[in-house]
N, C-alpha and C positions, 0 to 999 in steps of 0.2 A: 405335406406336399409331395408329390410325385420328385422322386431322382432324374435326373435326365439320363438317357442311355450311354453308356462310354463308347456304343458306336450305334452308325441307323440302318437300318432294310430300307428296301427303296418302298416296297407298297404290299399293302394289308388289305385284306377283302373280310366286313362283317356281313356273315349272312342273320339279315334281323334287324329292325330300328326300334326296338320294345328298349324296356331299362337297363336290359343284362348287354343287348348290343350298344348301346348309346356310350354308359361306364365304361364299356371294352373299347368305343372309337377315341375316348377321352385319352387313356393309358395309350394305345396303338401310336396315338399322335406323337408321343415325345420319343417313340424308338422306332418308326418309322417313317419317309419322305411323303407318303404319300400314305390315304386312308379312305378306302370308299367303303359307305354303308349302303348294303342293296334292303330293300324294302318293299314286300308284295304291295301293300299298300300304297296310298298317298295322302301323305298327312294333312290332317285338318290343319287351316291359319289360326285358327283359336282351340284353346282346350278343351277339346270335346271328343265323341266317342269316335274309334273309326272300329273296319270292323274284323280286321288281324286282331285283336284287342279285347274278344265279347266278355270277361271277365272285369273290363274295366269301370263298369258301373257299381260295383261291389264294393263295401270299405275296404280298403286298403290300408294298411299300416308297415311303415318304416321304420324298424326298430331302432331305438338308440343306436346301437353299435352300425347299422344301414346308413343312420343321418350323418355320425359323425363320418364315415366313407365318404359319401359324397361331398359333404363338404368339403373333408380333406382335397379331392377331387377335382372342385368347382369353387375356387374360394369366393364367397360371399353369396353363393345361390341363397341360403338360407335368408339373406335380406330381399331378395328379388322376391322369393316365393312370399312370405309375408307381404309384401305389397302387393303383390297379386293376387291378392286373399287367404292363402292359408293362417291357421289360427295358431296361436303357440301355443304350448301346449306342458304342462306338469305332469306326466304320467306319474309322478310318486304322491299327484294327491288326486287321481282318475278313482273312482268307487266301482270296485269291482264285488260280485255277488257268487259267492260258491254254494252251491244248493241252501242260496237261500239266504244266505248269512254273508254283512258283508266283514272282511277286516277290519281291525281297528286303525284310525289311518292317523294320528298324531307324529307318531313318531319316526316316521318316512322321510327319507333324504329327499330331497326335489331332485327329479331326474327332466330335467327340461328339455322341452325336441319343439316340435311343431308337426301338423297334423295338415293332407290335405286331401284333394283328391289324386288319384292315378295320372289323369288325363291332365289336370295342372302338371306333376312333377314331370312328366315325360315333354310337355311341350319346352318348361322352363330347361329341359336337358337340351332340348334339341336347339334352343335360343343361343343358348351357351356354345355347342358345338358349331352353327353356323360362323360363329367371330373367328372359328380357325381354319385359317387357308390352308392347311395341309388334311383336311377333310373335306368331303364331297359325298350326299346323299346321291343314292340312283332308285328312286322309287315308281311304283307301279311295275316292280320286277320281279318275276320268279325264278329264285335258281332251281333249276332242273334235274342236274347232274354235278357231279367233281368231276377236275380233271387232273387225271393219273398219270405219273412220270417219276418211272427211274425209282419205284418204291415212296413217292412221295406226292402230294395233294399239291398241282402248281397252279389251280386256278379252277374257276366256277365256270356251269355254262347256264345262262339265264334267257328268258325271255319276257317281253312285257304280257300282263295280263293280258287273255283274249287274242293271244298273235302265237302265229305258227313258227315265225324266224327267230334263231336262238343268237346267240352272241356269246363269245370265251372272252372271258378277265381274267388275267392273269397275277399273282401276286406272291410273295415270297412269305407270308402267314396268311392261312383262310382259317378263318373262326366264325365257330355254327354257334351264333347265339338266337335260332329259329323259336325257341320255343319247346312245347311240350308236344309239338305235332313234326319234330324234327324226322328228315328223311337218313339220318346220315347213318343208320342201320341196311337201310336196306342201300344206300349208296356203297358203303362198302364191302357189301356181299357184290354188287357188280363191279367194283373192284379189283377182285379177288381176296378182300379180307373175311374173315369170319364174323358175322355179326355178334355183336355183346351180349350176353345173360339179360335177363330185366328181372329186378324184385317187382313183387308191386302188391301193393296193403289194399287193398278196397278200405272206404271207411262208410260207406253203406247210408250218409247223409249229404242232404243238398240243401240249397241256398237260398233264398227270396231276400231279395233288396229293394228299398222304397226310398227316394226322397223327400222330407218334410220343406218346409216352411221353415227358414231360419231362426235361431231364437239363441241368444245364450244359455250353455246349457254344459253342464263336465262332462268329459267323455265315461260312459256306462257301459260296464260288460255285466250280466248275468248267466251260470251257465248251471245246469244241474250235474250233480255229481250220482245220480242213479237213471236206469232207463226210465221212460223214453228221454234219451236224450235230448235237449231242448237249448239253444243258444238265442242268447241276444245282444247285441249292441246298438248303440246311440252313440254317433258322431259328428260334432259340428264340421264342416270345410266350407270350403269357398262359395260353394253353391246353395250351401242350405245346408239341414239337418237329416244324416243319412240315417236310417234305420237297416239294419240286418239280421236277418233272423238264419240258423241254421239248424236243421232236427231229421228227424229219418224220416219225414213227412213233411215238408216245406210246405209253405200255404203258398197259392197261388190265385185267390182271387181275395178281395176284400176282404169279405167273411170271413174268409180263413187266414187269413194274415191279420184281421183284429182279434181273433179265436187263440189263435197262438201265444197270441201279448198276452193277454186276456189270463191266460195258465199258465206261464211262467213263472218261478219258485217266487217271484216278489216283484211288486208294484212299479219298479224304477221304471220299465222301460216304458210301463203304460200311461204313468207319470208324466214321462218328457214329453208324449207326445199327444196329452190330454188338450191342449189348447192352440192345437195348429192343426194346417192342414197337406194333405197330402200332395204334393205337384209333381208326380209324375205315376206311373204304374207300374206295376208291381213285374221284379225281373228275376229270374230263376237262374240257377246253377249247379251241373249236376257232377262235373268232371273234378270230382275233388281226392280220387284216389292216389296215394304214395306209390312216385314211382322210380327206380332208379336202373340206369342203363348202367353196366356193368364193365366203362370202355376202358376203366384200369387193369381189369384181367386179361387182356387179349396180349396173347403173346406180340403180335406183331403188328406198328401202330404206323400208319404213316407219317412222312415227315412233315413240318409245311402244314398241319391241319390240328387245331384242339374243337373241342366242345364245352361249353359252358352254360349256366343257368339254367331253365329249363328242360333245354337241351338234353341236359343230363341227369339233372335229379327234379321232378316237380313234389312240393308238396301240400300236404292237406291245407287248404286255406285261413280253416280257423285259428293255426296258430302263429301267423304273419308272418311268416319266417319268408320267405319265396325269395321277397326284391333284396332281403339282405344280404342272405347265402350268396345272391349271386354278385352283389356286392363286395363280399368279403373273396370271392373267386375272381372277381377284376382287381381288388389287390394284391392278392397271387401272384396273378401272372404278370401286373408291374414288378414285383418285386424276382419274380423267375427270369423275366425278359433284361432285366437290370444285371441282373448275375450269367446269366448264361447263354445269352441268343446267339454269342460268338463263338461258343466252348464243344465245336462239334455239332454228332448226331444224338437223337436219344432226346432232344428238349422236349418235344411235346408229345413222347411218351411220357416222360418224368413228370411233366407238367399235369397229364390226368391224372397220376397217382395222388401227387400229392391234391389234386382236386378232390378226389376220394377219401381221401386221410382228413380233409376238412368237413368232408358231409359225413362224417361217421355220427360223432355226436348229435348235430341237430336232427338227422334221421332215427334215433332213438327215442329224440323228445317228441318228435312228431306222429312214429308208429305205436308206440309202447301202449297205447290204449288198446287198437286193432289187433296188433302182433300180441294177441297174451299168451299165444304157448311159448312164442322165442323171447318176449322180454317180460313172462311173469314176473323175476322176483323184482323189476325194475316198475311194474303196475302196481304192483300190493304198496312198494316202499311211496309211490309218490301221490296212491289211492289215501295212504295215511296223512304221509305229507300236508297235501290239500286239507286233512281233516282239519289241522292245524293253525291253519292260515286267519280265521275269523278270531284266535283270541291268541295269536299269540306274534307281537311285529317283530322280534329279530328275523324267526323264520318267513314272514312275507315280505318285510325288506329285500333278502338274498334271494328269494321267490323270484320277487319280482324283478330285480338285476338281471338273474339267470335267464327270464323270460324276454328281454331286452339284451343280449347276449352282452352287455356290456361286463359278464363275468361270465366265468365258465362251469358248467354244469356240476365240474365236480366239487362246487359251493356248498352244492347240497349234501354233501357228503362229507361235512362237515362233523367232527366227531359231537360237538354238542348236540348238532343238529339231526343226526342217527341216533342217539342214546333219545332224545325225547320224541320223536318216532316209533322207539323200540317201545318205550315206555305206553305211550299210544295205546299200540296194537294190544302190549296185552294185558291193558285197560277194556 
């Protein structure tokens, strides 16, 4: 459960109604009077796409350590969403496929979550935020610019879509949870700050998604562990049975999205989707590059202003991390704002640091394929790793925790689990 704050701001401005804004308006609410979320869009009455969003037709997964956040969060969403279709879900008995070969899955802990789509969880976030009177949506709005005062960010200036008249909101935290298409580099170069560094990984693959025809069915990952690189997964939600496919050539018509399945290191996905049919067409994705803005190094950070989720760090899709990360940064800064909102200046600088201090790790798990000259010897060890996984379950048990951040990476680092790695190799 969220702490209440030992004292309140009067008003918070989220710029963003996506997941990383929603989780941010939840936390804002118990330490501050008042909470407006602006929103370029305007949200659909049912769970469906809009189009601030165009990623949201794509599987989506919420990691263990994602689920248990929110729930912490939202107590009992996890039963709403299940009545509203999402599926529960075992990820420690899901069959997953490494060039080829799947694990041996007996002796797996059950790691139980639930599974859905995008456009479910965010409606069911925004249900849940409606019940609280100290929040208020402003949608159909674009913020344009910050406004600067006295070294510190005291408010946004916005207009509605398609209108020339702007409007200032003014608020005592403004928090950019915009996304991966955030302006607040180049807002702070008109500022007068210096804009941030950016890393950024290409990962030189894109996406095709398709919806089947419901069916019971375990959630399937297959991926190759040599070029061409080749993904796939099969996931039941609410809607039907999502299929995704990821490769340095994404299919994008029939042909070639049955072509695709068709040469995948092994039958499962062709399998699941041998006796249904397709209901919807086929949806492409190409923006899947690692990218991190660098706004913990900047000498000089204004006051009154953080950035989170995408915002700050986007990463490659395939390996689900995105909605958790930012996740785990909305408990952050419950837990910063808890400790320190009243303690001075300096909070939301300290506040991106240590937001960077948390994307270290999964930015390694995520680059380390791409980046092989900066984290060779971190690719050979986990190129071996992987070898490992189809015959042997201590090591995919901690695998797969690690991959569900419900442990921390340096599991794998496990002196057993390096000596039979070492072993491996020079086998």
């Amino acid at each position: 459960m969220i702490q209440p704050s030992p004292s309140e701001g009067t008003h918070a401005l989220v710029i963003g109604g996506s997941i990383a804004g929603l989780l941010a308006a939840r936390v804002l609410s118990r330490h501050f009077q008042h909470v407006t979320i602006i929103e370029r869009d305007h949200y659909p009455t049912n769970p469906a796409f809009r189009p601030g969003v165009p990623q949201s037709r794509h599987i989506h997964i919420l990691l263990l350590r994602g689920q248990h956040v929110v729930e912490a969060l939202f107590p009992g969403i996890k039963e709403k969403l299940l009545k509203n279709g999402a599926i529960r879900r075992d990820y420690g008995n899901a069959i997953y496929y490494y060039g080829g070969r799947c694990p041996a899955l007996p002796q797996l802990p059950q790691l139980q979550g639930w599974s859905c789509s995008r456009e479910l969880l965010e409606w069911q976030l925004r249900q849940e935020l409606a019940l609280c009177e100290r929040i208020c949506f402003l949608e159909g709005q674009e913020v344009t610019d910050l406004l600067f005062e006295h070294q510190a960010v005291c408010g946004v200036r916005s207009r509605a879509r398609n209108d020339q008249a702007d409007q200032e909101l003014r608020g005592d935290l403004i928090v950019d949870a915009s996304g991966r298409f955030s302006k607040t580099p180049q807002w702070l170069k008109e500022g007068g700050y210096v804009a941030p560094k950016e890393t950024l990984v290409p990962t030189g693959i894109g996406y095709a998604t398709r919806l089947y025809e419901a069916t019971p069915h375990p959630f399937v990952a297959t991926q190759t562990t040599t070029p061409p690189r080749q993904t796939g997964v099969v996931m039941s939600v609410e809607k039907g049975m999502v299929v995704g496919l990821a490769g340095d050539d994404p299919p994008e018509d029939d042909e070639a999205f049955r072509h695709f399945i068709e040469h995948l290191p092994d039958p499962a996905i062709r399998e699941a989707i041998r006796d249904v049919s397709p209901i919807s067409k086929i949806y492409g994705y190409r923006h899947t590059e690692n990218r991190w803005c660098h706004f913990e190094s900047l000498r000089h950070w204004p006051e009154g202003f953080i950035v989170v989720g995408d915002a700050v760090c986007t990463f490659n899709p395939l390996y689900g991390q995105g909605m958790t990360v930012a996740a785990l940064q909305i408990q952050l800064l419950d837990a910063c704002l808890h400790a320190s909102w009243t303690r001075g200046r300096g909070f939301t600088r300290r506040f991106q640091r240590k937001v960077a201090q948390a994307l270290a790790l999964p930015w390694i798990m995520a680059t380390a394929t791409e980046a092989r000259r900066t984290h060779w010897l971190v690719q050979r060890y986990l190129d071996t790793l992987i070898t490992l996984l189809p015959t042997n379950p201590n090591v995919w048990r901690i695998f797969l925790e690690v991959v569900h951040m419900v442990r921390s990476p340096r599991a794998l680092l496990d002196p057993s689990i390096v000596f039979t790695v070492f072993a491996r190799r020079r086998r």
